[in-house]
C-alpha positions as CSV (number, residue, x, y, z in Angstrom):
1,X,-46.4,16.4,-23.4
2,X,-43.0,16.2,-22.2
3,X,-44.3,14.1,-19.3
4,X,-46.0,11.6,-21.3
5,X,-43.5,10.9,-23.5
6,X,-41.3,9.9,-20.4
7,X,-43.4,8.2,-19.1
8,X,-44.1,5.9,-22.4
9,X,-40.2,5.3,-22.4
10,X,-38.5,2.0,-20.9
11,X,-36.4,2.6,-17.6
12,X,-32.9,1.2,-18.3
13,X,-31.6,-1.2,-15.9
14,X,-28.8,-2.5,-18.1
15,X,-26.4,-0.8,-20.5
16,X,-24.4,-2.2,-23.4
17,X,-20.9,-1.7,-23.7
18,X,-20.6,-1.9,-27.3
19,X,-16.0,-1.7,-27.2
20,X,-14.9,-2.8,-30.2
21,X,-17.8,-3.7,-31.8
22,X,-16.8,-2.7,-35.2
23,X,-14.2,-5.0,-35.3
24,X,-16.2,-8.5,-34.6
25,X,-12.8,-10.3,-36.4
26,X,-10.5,-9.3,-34.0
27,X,-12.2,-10.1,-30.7
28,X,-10.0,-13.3,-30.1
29,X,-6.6,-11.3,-30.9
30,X,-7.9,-8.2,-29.3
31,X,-8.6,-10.4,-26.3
32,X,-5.2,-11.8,-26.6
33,X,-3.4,-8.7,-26.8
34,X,-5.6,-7.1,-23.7
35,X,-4.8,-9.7,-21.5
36,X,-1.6,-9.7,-21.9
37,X,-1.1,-5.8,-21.4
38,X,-2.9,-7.4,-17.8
39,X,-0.9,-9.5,-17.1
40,X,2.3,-7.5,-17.6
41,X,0.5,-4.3,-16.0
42,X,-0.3,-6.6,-12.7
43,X,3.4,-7.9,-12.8
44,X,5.0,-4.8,-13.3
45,X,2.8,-2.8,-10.4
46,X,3.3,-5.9,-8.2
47,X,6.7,-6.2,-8.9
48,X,7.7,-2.2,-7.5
49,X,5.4,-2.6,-4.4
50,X,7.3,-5.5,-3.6
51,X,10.9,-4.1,-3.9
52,X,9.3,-1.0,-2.2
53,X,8.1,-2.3,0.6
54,X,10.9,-4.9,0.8
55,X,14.0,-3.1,-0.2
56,X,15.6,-1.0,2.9
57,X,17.0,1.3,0.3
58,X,13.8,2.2,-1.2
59,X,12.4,3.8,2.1
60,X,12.8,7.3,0.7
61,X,9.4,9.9,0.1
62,X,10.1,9.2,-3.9
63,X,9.8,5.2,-3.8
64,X,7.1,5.8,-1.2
65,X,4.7,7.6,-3.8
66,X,6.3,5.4,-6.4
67,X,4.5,2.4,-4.3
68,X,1.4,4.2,-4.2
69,X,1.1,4.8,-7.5
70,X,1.7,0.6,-8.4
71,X,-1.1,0.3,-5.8
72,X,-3.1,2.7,-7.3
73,X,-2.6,1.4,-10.9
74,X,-3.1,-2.5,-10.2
75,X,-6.7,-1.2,-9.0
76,X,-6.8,0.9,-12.0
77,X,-6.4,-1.7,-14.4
78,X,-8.6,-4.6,-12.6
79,X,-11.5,-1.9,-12.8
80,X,-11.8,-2.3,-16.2
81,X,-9.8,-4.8,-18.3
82,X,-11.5,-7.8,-16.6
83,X,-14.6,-6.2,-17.8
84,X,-13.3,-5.6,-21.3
85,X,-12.1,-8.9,-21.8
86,X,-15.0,-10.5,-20.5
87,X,-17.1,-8.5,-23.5
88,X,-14.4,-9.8,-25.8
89,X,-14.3,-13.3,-24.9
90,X,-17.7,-14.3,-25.1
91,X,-19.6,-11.0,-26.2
92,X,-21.1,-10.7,-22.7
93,X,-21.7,-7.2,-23.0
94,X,-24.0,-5.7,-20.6
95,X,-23.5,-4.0,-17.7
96,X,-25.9,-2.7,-15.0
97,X,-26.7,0.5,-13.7
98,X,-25.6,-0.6,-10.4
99,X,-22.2,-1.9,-11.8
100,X,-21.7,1.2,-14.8
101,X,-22.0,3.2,-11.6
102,X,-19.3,0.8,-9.7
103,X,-16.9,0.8,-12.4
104,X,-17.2,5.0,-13.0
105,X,-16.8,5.6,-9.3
106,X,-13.8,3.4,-8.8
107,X,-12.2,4.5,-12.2
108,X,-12.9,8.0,-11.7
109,X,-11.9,8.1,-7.8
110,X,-8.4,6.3,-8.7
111,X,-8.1,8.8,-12.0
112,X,-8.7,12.0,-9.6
113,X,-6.3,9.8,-7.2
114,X,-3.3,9.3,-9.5
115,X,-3.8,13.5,-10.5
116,X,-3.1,14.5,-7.2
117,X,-0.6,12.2,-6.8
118,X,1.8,12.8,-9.4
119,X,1.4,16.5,-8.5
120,X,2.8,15.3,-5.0
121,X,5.5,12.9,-6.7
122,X,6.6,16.8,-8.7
123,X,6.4,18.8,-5.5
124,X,8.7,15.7,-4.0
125,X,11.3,16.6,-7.1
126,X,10.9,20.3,-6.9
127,X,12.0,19.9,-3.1
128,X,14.5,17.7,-3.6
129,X,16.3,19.3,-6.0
130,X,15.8,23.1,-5.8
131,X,15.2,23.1,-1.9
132,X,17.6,19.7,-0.5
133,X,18.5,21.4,2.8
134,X,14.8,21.7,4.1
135,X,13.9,18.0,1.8
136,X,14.7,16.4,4.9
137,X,11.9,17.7,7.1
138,X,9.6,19.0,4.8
139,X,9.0,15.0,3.3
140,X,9.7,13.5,6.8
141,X,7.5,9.6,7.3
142,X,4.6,11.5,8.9
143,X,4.1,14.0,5.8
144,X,4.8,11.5,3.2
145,X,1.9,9.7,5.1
146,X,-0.4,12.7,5.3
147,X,0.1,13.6,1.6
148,X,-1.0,10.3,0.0
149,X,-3.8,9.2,2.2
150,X,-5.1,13.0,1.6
151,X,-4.6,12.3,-2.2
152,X,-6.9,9.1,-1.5
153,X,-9.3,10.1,0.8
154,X,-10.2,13.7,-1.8
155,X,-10.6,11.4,-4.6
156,X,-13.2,9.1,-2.8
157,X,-14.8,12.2,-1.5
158,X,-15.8,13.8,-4.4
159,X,-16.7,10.7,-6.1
160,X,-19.0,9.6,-3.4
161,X,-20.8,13.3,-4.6
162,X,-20.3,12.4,-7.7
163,X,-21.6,9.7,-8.2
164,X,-24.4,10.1,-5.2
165,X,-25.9,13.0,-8.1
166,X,-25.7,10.2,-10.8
167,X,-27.7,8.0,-9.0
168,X,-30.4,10.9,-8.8
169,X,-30.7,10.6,-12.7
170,X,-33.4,8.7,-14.7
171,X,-32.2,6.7,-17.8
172,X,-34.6,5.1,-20.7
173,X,-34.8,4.4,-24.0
174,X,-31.3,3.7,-26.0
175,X,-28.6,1.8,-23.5
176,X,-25.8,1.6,-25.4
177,X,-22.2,3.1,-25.2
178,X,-20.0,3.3,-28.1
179,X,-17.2,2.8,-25.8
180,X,-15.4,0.1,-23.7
181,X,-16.3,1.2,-20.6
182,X,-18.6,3.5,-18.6
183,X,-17.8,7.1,-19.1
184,X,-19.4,10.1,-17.6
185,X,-20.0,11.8,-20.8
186,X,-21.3,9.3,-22.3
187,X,-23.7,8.3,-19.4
188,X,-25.0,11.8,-18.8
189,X,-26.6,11.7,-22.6
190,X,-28.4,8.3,-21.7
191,X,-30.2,10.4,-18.9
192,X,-33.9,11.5,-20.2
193,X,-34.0,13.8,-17.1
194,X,-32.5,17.4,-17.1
195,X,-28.7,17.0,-16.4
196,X,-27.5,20.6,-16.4
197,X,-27.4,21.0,-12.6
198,X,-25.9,17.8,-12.3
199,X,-23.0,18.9,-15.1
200,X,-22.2,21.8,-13.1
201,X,-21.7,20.6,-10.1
202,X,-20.1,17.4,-11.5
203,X,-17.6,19.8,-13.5
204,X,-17.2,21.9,-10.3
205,X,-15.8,19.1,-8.0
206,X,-14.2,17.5,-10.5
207,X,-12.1,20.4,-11.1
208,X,-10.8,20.6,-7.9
209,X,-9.1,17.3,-8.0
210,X,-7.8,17.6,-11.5
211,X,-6.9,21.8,-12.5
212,X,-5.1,22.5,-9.2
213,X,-2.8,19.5,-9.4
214,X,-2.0,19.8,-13.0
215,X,-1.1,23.5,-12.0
216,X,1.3,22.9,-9.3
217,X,3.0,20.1,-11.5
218,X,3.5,22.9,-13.9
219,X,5.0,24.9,-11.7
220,X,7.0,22.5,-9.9
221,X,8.7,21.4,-13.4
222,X,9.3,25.0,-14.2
223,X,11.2,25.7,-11.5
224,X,13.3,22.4,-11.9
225,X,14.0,23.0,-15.5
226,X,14.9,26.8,-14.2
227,X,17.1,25.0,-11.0
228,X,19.1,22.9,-13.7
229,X,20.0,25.0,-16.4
230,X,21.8,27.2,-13.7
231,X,24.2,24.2,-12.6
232,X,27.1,24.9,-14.4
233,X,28.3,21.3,-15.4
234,X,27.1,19.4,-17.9
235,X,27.1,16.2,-15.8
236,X,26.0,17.9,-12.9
237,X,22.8,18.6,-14.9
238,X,22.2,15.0,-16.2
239,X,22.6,13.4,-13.3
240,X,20.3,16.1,-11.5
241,X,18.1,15.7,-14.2
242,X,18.1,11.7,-13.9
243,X,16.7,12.0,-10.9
244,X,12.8,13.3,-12.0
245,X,13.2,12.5,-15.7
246,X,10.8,8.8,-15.2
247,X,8.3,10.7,-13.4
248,X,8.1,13.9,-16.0
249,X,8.0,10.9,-18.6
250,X,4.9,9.8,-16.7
251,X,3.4,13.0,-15.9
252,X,3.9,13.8,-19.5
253,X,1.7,10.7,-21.2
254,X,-0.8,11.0,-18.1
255,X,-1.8,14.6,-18.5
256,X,-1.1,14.6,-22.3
257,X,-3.5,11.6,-23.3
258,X,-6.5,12.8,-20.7
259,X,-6.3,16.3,-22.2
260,X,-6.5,14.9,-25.5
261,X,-9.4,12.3,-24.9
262,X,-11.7,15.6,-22.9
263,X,-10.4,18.0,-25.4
264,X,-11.7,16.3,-28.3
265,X,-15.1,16.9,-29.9
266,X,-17.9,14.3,-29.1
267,X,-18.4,14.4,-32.4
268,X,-19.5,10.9,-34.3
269,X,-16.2,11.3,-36.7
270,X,-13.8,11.9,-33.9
271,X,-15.3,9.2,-31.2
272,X,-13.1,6.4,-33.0
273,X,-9.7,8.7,-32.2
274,X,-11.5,9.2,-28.7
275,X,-11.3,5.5,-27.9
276,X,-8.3,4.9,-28.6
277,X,-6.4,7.9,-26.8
278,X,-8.5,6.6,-24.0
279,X,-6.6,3.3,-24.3
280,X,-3.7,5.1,-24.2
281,X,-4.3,6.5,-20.6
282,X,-7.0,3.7,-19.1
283,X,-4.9,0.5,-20.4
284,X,-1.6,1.3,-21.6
285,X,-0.4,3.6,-18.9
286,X,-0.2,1.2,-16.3
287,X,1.7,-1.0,-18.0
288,X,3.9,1.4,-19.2
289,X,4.6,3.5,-15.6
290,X,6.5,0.6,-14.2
291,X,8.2,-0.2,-17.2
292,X,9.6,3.2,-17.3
293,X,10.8,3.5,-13.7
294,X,12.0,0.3,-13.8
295,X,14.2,0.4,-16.7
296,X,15.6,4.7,-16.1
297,X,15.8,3.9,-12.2
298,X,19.4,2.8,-11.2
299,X,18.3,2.3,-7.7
300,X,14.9,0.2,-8.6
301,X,17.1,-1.9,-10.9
302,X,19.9,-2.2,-7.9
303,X,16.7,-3.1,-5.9
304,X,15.5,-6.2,-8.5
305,X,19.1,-7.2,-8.5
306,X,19.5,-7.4,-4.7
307,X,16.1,-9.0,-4.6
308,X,17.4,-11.7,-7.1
309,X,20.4,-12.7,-5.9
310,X,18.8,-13.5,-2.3
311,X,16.4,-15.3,-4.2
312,X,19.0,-17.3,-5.7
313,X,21.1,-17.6,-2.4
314,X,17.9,-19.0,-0.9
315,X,17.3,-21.6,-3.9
316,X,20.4,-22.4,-2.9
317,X,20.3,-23.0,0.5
318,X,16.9,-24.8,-0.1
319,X,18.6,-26.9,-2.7
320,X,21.3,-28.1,-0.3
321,X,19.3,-28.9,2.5
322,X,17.1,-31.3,0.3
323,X,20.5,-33.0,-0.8
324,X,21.5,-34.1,2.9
């Protein structure tokens, strides 16, 4: 019976991301308001992996990650705002399996990315500040190297699984998604086949990207805290603290948002809350990262300052040798 009734149902080729669909109104403002979180999100990101790779004083293991992470969240963003706005601008809503597929494996290979990551960017602090004699060598070029093309390379890994058991599933009858762009969750209940194996083993590789990291930037935290109340001055710990407080700032909307958006019932009266913490960690923490290491950085601020004023020397010099 069971049989039959599959077989009676339509194979989806095409899903329907439904966004903001409740709010038909505001699709012009909403629009408005997304790209220019885009825009500034691009800038921002571009901005630190050019002083990065630019800036002589900014070849350290902390601006190195730092310039992984811009590259990792300029690739975060285009995966889905262009979508989003597209959807908003002239309602073109529909996606296809093929391209929900795309868009999960490239948002959830960078999400699992930017995990281990910023666990890396908290072992770099721990290191630095409660072990600075052995900092030297144990984040020497070649390790720095190792560390975020293994933080790369994992997440694509378990993605390509991931998403290589996704494309074993069958989906029919309803396409849409009450959301803004294609989330596992949310997919796996399209599926009219049995998704159970798939969950666990989804769940299982998953978890090894995500728990283990968040565990050792736990740890790495708690023994900085620990390191900084024993200094004895006052100004000794700021300025020791100044040193990781941008990146704990980070770490702490990252994890905090994605705990909140998986922790929360799937519920019909709490998928409204759901969307917009996920805003919080899919659109707004891009923008916000480079913001925030930007403006607490002395040395990235030294760095835009340097970078300015050879910009103007040269605008000079330019200028002049037009006049002759």
């Amino acid at each position: 019976m069971a049989n039959t009734e599959w077989r009676n149902q339509t194979i989806t080729t095409e899903f329907i991301l439904l966004g903001f669909g409740n709010l038909p109104k505001e699709n012009i403002p909403l629009f408005l308001l997304f790209l220019l979180i885009y825009i500034v999100t691009m800038a921002g990101n571009l901005l630190i992996i050019v002083l990065v790779v630019a800036d002589h004083h900014l070849h350290t293991p902390m601006y190195f990650f730092l310039g992984n992470l811009s590259c990792l969240e300029t690739c975060y963003s285009s995966a889905i705002l262009p979508k989003m706005l597209s959807g908003l601008l002239n309602n073109n809503k529909t996606i296809s399996f093929f391209g929900c597929l795309l868009q999960y494996y490239t948002f959830g290979s960078l999400l699992c990315t930017e995990c281990i990551l910023l666990s890396v960017m908290s072992y770099d602090r721990y290191l630095a500040i409660c072990d600075p004699l052995h900092y030297a060598n144990a984040m020497n070029p070649r390790i720095c190297a190792k560390l975020a093309s293994s933080s790369w390379i994992t997440s694509l890994l378990v993605l390509t699984i991931t998403v290589s058991l996704m494309s074993t599933l069958t989906f029919c009858g309803l396409s849409e998604f009450d959301h803004f762009f294609c989330d596992l969750a949310l997919l796996l209940k399209l599926s009219c086949t049995d998704t159970h194996l798939v969950r666990v083993a989804i769940f299982a590789f998953s978890s090894l990207v995500t728990f283990p990291p968040f565990l050792l930037t736990i740890v790495s935290y708690a023994c900085i805290i620990a390191t900084i109340l024993r200094i004895p001055s006052t100004t000794g710990r700021q300025k020791t603290f100044s040193t990781c407080s941008s990146h704990l700032i980070v770490v702490t909307v990252f994890f905090g948002t994605l705990i909140a958006v998986y922790l929360t019932p799937t519920v019909d009266t709490w998928k409204a809350l759901n969307k917009v913490l996920s805003v919080f960690y899919t659109v707004l923490t891009p923008m916000v990262n480079p913001l925030i290491y930007s403006l607490r950085n002395r040395e990235v601020m030294k760095a835009l300052g340097r970078a300015l004023s050879q910009w103007r020397i040269f605008r000079r010099t330019q200028d002049a040798a037009a006049s002759q």
